[in-house]
C-alpha positions in Angstrom: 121.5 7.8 122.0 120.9 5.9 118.8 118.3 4.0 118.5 116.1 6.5 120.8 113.1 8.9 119.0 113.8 12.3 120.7 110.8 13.3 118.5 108.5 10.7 120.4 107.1 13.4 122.6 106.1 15.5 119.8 104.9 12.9 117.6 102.5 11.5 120.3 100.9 15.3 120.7 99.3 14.7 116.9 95.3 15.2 116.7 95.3 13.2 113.2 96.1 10.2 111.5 99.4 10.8 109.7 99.1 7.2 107.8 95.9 9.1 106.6 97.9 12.2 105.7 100.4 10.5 104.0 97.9 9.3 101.3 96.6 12.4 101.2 100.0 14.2 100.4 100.7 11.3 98.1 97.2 12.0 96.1 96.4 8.5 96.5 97.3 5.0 97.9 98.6 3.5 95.0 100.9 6.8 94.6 101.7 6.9 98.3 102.5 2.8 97.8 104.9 3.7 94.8 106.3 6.0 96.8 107.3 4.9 100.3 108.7 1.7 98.1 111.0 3.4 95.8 112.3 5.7 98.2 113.6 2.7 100.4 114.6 1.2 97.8 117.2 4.0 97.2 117.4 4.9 100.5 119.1 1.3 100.7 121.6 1.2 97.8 124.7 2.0 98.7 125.7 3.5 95.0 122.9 6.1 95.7 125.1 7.9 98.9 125.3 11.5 98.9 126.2 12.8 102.2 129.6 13.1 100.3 129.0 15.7 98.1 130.3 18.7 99.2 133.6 17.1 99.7 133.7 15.8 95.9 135.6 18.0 93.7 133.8 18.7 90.1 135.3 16.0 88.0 134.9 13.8 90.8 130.9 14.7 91.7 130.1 14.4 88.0 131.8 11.0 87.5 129.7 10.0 90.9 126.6 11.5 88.8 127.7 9.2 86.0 127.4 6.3 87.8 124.1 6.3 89.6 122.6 7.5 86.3 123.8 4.1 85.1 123.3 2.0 88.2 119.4 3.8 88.1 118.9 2.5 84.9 120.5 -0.9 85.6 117.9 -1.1 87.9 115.4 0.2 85.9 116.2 -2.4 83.5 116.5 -5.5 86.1 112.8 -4.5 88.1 111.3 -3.6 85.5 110.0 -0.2 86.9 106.9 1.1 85.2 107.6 4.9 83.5 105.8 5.9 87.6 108.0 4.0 89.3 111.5 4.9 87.1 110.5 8.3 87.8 110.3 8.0 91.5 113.7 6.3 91.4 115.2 9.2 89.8 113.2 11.6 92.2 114.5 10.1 94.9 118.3 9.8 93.9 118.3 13.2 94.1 121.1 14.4 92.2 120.6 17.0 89.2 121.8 15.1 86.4 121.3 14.8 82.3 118.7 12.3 82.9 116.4 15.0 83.9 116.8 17.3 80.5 116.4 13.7 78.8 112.7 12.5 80.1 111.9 15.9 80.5 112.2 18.1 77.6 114.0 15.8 74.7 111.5 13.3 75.1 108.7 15.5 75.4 109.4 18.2 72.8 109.8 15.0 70.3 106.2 13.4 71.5 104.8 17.1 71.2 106.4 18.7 67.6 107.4 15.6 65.4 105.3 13.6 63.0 103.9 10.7 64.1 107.3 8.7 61.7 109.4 11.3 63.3 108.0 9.8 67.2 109.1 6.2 66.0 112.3 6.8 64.8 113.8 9.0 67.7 111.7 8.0 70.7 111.9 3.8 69.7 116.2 5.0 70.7 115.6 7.5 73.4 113.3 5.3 75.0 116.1 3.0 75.7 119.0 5.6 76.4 120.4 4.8 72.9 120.8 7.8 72.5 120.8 10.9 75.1 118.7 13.8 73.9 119.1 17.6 75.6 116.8 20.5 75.2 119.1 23.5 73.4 116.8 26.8 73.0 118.2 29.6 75.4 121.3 31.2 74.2 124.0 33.5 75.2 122.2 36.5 74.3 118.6 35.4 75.0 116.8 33.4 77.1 112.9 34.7 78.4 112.6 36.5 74.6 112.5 33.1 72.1 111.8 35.1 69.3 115.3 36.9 69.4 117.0 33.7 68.9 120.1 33.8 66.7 120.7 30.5 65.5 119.9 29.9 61.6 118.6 26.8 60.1 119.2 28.0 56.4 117.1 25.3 53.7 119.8 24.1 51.0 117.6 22.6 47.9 120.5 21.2 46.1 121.5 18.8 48.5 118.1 18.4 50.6 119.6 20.0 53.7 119.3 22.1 56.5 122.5 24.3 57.2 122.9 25.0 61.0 125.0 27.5 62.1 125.8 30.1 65.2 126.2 33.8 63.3 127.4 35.7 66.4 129.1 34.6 69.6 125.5 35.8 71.3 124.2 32.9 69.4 125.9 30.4 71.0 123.3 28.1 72.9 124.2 28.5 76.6 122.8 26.6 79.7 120.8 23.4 78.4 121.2 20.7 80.8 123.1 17.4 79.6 124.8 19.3 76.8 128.5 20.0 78.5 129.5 16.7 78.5 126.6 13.9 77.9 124.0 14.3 75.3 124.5 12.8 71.6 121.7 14.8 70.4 119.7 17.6 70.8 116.5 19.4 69.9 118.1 23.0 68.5 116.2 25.4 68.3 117.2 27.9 65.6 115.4 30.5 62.8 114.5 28.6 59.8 115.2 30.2 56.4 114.0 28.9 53.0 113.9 30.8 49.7 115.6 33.6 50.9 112.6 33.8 54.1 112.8 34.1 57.7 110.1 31.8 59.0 110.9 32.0 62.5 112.1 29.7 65.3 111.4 25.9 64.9 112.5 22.6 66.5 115.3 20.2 64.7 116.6 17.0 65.5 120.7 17.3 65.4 123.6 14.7 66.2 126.4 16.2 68.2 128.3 13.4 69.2 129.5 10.1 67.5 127.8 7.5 68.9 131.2 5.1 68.7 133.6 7.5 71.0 131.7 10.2 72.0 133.8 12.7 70.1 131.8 15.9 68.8 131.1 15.8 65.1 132.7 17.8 62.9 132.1 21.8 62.7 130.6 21.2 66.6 132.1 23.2 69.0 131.0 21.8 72.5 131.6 22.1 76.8 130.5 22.6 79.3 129.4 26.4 81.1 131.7 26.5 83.9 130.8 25.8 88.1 127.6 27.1 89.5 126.7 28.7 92.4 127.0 25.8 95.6 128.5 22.9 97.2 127.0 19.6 95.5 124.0 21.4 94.4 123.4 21.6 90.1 126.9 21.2 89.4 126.5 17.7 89.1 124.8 19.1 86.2 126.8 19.5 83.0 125.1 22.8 81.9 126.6 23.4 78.7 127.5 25.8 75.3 127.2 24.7 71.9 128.2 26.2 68.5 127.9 25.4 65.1 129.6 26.1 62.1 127.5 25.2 59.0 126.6 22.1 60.2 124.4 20.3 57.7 121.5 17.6 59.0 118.8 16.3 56.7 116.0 18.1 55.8 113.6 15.2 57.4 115.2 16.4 61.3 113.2 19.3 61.3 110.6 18.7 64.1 107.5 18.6 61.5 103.9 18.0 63.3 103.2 21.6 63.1 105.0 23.1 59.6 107.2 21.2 57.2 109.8 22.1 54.3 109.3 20.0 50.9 112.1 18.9 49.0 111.6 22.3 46.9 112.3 24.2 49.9 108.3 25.4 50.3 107.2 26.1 53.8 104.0 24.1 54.3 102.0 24.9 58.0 100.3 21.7 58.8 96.5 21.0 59.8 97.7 20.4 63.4 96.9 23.7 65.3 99.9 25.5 66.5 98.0 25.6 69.8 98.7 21.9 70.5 102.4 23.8 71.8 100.4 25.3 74.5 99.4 21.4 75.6 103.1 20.8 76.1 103.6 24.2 78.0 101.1 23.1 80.4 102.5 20.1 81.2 106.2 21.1 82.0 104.6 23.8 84.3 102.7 21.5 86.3 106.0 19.6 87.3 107.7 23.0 88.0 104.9 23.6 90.5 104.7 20.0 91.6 108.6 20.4 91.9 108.0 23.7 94.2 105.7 21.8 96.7 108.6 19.1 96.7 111.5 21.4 97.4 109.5 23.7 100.1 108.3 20.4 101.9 111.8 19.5 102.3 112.6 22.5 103.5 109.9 22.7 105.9 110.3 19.2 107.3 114.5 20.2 108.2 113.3 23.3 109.9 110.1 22.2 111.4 112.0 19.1 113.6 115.4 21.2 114.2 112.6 23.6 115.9 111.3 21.2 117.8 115.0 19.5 119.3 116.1 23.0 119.5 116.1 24.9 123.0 116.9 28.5 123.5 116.2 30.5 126.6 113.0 30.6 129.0 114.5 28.1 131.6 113.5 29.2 135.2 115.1 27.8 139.0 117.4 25.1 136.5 114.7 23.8 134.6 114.9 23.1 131.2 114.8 25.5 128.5 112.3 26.7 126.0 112.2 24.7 122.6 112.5 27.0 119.7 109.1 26.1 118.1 107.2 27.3 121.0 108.0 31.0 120.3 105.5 33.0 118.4 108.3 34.6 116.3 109.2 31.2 115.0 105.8 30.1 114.5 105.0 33.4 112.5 107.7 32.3 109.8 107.5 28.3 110.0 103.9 27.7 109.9 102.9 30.0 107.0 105.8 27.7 104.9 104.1 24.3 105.9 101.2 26.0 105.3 102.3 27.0 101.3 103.9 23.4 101.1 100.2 21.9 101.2 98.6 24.8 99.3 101.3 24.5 96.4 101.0 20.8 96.2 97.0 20.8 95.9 97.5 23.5 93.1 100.0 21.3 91.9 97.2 18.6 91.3 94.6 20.8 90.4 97.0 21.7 87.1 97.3 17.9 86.4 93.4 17.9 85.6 94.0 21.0 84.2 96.7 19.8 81.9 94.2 16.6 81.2 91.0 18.9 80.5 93.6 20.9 78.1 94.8 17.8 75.9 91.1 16.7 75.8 89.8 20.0 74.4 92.9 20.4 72.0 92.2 16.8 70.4 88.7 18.2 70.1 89.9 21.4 68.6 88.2 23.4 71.5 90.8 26.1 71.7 88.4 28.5 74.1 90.3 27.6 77.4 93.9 27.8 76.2 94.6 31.8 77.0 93.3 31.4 80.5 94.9 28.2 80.8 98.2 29.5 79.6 98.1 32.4 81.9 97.1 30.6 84.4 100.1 28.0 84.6 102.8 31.1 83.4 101.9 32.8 86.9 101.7 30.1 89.0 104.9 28.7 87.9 106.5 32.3 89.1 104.1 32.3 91.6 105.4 29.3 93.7 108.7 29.1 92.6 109.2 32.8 93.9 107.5 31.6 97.1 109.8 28.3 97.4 113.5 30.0 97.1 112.5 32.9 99.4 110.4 30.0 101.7 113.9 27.7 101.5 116.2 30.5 103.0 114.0 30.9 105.6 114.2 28.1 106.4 117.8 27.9 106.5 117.6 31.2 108.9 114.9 29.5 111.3 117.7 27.0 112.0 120.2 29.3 113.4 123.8 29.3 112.3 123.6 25.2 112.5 121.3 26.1 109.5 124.6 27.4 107.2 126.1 24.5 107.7 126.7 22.1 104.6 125.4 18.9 106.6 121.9 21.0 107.6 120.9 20.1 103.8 119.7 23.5 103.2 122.9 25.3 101.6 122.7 22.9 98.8 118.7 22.8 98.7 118.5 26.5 97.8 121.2 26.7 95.2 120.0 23.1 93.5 116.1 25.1 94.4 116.6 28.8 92.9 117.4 28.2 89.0 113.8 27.7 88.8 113.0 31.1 89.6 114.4 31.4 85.8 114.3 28.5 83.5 110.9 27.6 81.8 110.3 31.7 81.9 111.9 34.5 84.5 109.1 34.6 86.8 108.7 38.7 86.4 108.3 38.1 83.0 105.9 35.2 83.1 103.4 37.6 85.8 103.7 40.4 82.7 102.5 37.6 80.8 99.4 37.0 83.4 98.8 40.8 83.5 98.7 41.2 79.8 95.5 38.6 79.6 94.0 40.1 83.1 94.1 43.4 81.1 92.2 42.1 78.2 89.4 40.6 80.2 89.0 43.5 81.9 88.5 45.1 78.7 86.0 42.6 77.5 83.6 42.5 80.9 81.3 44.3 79.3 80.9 43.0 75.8 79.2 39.7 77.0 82.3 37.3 77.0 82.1 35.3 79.7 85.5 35.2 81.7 86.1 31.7 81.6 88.4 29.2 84.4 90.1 30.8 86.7 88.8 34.4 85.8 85.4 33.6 86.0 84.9 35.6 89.2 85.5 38.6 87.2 81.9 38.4 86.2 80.4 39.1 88.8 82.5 42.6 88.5 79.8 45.0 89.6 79.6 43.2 92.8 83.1 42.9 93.6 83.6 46.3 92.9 81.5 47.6 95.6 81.2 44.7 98.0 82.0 45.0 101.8 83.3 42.3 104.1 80.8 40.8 105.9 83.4 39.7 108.7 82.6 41.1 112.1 84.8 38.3 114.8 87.7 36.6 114.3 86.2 33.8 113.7 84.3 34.9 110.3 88.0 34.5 109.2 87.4 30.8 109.0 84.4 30.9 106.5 85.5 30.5 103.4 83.2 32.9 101.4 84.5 35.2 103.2 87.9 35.0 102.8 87.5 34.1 98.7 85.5 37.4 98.6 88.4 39.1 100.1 90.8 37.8 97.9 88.7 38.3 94.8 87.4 42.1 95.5 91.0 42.5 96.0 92.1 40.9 93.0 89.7 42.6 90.4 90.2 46.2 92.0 93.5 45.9 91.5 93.5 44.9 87.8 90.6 47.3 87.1 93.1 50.3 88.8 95.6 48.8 86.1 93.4 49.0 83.3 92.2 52.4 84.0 95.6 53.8 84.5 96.6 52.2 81.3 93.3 53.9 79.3 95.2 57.3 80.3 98.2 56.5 77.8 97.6 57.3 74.3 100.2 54.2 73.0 99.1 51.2 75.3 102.3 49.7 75.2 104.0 52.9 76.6 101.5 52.6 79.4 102.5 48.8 79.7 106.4 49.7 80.1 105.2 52.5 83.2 102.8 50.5 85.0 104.6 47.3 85.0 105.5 47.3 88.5 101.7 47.5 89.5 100.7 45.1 86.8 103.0 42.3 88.6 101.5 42.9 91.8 97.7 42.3 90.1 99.0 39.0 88.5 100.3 38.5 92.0 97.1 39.2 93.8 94.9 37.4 90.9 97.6 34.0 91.3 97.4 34.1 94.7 93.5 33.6 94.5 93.8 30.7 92.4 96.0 29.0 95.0 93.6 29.9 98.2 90.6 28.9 95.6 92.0 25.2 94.9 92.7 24.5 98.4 89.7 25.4 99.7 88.1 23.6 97.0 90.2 20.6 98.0 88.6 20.7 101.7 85.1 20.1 100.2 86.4 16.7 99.2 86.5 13.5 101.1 90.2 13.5 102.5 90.2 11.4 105.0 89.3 11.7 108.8 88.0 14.6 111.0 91.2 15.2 112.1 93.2 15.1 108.9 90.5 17.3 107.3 91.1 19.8 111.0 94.4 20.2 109.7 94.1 21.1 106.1 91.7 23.6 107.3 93.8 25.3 109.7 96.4 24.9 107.4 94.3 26.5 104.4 93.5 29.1 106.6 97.2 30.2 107.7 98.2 30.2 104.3 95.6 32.8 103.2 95.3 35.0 106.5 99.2 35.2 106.0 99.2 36.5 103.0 96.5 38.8 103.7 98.5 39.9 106.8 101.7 40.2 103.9 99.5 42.1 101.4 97.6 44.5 104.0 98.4 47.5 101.6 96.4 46.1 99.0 93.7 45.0 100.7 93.3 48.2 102.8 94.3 50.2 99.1 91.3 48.6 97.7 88.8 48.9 100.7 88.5 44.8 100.5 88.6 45.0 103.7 89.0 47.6 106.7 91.4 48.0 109.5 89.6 46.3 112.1 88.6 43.1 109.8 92.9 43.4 109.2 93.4 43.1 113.0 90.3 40.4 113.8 92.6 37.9 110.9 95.8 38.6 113.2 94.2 37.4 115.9 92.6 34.4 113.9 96.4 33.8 112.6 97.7 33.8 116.1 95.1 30.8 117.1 95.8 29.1 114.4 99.4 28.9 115.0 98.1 28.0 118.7 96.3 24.6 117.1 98.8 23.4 114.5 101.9 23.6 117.3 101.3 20.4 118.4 100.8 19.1 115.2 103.4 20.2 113.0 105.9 17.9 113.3 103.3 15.3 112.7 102.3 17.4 110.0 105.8 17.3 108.3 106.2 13.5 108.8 103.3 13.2 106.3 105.5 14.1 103.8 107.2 10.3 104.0 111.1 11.4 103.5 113.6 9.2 104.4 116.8 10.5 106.1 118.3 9.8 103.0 116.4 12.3 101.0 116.5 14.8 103.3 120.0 14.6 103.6 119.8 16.7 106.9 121.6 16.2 110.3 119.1 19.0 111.0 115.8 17.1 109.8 116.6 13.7 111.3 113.5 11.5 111.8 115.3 10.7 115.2 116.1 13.9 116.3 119.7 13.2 117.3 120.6 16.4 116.1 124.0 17.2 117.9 126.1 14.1 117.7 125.7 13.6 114.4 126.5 17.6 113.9 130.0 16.1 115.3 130.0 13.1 113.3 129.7 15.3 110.3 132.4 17.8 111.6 135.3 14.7 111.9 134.5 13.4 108.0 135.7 17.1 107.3 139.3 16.6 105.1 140.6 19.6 107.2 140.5 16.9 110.3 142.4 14.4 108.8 145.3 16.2 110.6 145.5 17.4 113.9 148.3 20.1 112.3 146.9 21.5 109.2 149.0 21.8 105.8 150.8 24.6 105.7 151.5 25.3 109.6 155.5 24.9 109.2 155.5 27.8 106.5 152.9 30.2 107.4 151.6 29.8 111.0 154.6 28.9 112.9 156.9 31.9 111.5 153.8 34.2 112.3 154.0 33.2 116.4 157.3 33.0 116.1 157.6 36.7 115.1 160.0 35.2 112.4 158.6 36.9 109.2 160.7 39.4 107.5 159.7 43.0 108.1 159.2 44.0 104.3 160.9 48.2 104.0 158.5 50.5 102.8 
């Protein structure tokens, strides 16, 4: 059995050049080139093996953690990686570590709110892991609302200080990655008082640990949170609390690019526009998303080639029986999930430009973009990360009981996966964020203020309003005018229902706090266009062959036909679009399902995993799905025995009948 592709079959039914696809998913060859290296290069180093985890207990997985931290930069250091490659490398290791909170938020908050001496000081040592830097905002008592932060950073004149400390338990910070056990340093976030003044949260540079034996410094109180929820999964993750008692740190450690504090204690805003935050924002969305289409493709890939080796039913006079793919049923929840993996990743590029074309107008001090940007990113961060943890449990259902299995890689996907659904903004809260700025421009259509970005259809307001689909076959469904129209008429009725429901309450905010469940689902409906907008706008560009661009369109067109088929309230609600048209996309749906059948596990080998990525006797490249399964079951500690532990005292009297009856 090993050795043979039991996949072969399906692989040879593809209408398209997967080498083509693969670029494509990559974004490019050099990125696809990067890739496919780096990934066999871990796939091949023996320090990087995982398939242990679940077995590991805490102290054990978080030493292993340790250790191919420092083995990934060892090797770092010895190829000399480029920043690209080092972060592939860590990608692919796959393990939730402090790294992560390192190059992702210490790093980045430093480059984004210090002073340009500030950048040479701190990122010249965290550059080269000199020191390890965490990201230490959300606290026990608050997370989504920043502004209720607790921590003080109270300016002492006499000795040119900063005094940090936690008032209230509540205070404590609680949750940043890296800071339970790792991190030397950390960019705290606490309210800054000077001269008696509360000047709000800002950004400061503190030392927690000695850099000679990693002891906390003194008035530090410091752990880590406690296990989290999985197997493996984040709790290779020291997620920790942190406390200070008047800890004092020189007044110069106070992140200062966009405000300072003199030596008199004055607070001085700088020149640099406080919307050059928003720049930052923008980018640690776009790796959220990027991070979604990651996670769901992974997902996907597990449960689109157990479909395929799995059979269930159907077999007639001893034939063979029916592989699980082939049933509609299956196809109705698989296929709309490859279908979002590919939607979420093209959006996921679209917000790199996006995040380019921000920086370039902020340097220029062009600030006109930044609400709709800002918007924008908030809801498609909740947007796809909703859609990922929901898409990932699916999948984990599509695979049958096999699917709850450890080994299947999905158990541990979907509790490494579903934090995001919080951190970086609680997705409700981010779409209240959306439908705050799709109420405004509502209220501004008709002063002569362009919408601008992504609102821009809502210009063309009095013909949404009273437009009616055009689509009379089910094969109008496959125009794409048509089905943006859709999605747009939807879209602005539903945030111009909002509005006017809101113009009934005399205090606005009131009206907010009532309507806030149909305000989400207009952010909804509004993120969703942008998604179906930036895939079909990635269609009209040269990506590869006819048969590679056949796929993306069927592909483009599942995704949005399903979620019109998942929305049909709004849409009939709204009169976007009538019951027929709702039945003609059904039918479109069900031949679409039809064409990418014999693709899809072609489809789901453009996303280049390796085995050892995947981590998944499930999602095999092979296929060799149920020896492995037993494989797995023997490394199992509980098999190490034929006779478990404890049979003599509690097993054996219980057969035996030898128990003592207890007297009531």
């Amino acid at each position: 059995m090993e050795g043979i592709d039991h996949l072969a079959d399906e692989r040879n039914k593809a209408e398209f050049d997967v080498d083509e696809m693969k670029i494509v998913w990559a974004g490019s060859r050099h990125a696809f080139e990067v890739s496919d290296r780096i990934a066999r290069l871990v796939a091949t180093d023996p320090v990087f093996e995982k398939s242990d985890r679940a077995r590991l207990s805490r102290k054990e997985l978080f030493k292993s953690t340790l250790k191919k931290c420092a083995h990934a930069w060892k090797r770092i250091i010895e190829l000399r990686l480029t920043e690209e490659e080092a972060g592939r490398l860590r990608f692919f290791v796959d393990q939730p570590a402090f790294v992560d909170l390192h190059w992702g938020m210490f790093v980045p908050a430093i480059k984004g709110q210090g002073t340009e001496e500030q950048q040479q000081k701190w990122l010249s040592l965290a550059n080269k892991m000199q020191i390890i830097g965490c990201y230490a905002q959300t606290e026990l008592g608050h997370g989504s609302n920043v502004q209720g932060l607790e921590t003080t950073a109270t300016f002492d004149p006499k000795t040119d200080e900063f005094v940090i400390h936690s008032p209230t338990q509540t205070s404590s910070k609680w949750w940043p990655g890296g800071l339970g056990k790792v991190s030397t340093h950390a960019v705290v976030y606490a309210r800054l008082i000077t001269d008696g003044k509360d000047y709000g949260v800002h950004g400061f540079i503190v030392q927690l640990r000695s850099l000679e034996d990693h002891s906390p410094l003194p008035n530090i109180i410091v752990g880590d949170i406690g296990t989290k929820m999985g197997n493996g999964a984040y709790n290779s993750m020291d997620n920790g609390f942190l406390m200070f008692d008047q800890v004092r740190i020189p007044r110069d450690q106070m992140l200062m690019r966009l405000a300072r504090v003199t030596r008199e204690g004055k607070y001085v805003p700088s020149d640099v526009p406080k919307q050059l935050m928003y720049g930052t924002m923008v980018y640690v969305r776009q790796t959220i998303v990027a991070d979604a289409s990651n996670a769901l493709s992974r997902a996907v890939c597990i449960a689109t080639r157990y479909s395929a080796v799995r059979r269930q039913f159907g077999a007639r006079n001893g034939g063979i029986e029916t592989q699980v793919i082939d049933y509609k049923t299956q196809q109705n929840r698989l296929f709309p999930l490859l279908a979002s993996a590919y939607a979420f990743r093209f959006v996921g590029e679209w917000l790199k430009w996006l995040y380019t074309d921000v920086t370039a107008r902020l340097q220029a001090s062009d600030f006109s973009t930044l609400p709709e940007a800002h918007a924008c990113t908030a809801g498609l961060k909740s947007l796809t990360t909703t859609a990922t943890a929901d898409g990932i449990e699916e999948c984990r259902k599509l695979c049958g009981g096999h699917g709850y299995l450890w080994c299947s890689g999905l158990p541990e996907l979907f509790a490494v996966y579903v934090p995001a659904c919080t951190y970086e903004g609680d997705n409700i809260v981010l779409q209240l964020q959306v439908a705050r700025f799709l109420m405004k421009t509502v209220s501004q259509l008709g002063s002569g203020k362009a919408p601008v970005g992504t609102t821009a259809y809502m210009a063309r307001a009095q013909h949404l309003l009273q437009c009616r689909s055009g689509v009379q076959k089910a094969e109008d469904w496959l125009n794409p005018a048509a089905v943006v129209e859709a999605f747009e008429a939807r879209a602005l009725r539903m945030a111009v229902a909002c509005a006017k429901n809101l113009s009934k309450f005399e205090n606005q905010e009131q009206g907010f706090s009532e309507l806030l469940a149909e305000l989400v689902e207009a952010a909804i409906a509004h993120c969703q266009l942008i998604v179906i907008s930036k895939f079909i706008a990635k269609l009209e560009q040269d990506i590869g062959g006819k048969g590679v661009k056949k796929q993306l369109n069927n592909l483009c067109y599942i995704y949005a036909l399903h979620i019109l088929h998942k929305h049909l309230g709004d849409f009939l609600s709204t009169n976007s679009i009538t019951p027929k048209q709702a039945s003609l996309a059904n039918d479109q749906l069900r031949s679409l399902y039809s064409q990418v059948r014999p693709n899809a596990v072609a489809l789901v080998d453009a996303f280049n995993y390796t085995d050892h990525y995947l981590n998944s006797v499930l999602g095999r490249y092979d296929g060799n799905v149920y020896p492995k399964l037993f494989e797995e079951a023997w490394k199992d500690p509980l098999n190490d025995s034929v006779v478990p532990d404890g049979y003599q005292e509690y097993i054996r009297p219980l057969i035996k009948q030898q128990l003592r009856t207890a007297r009531l």
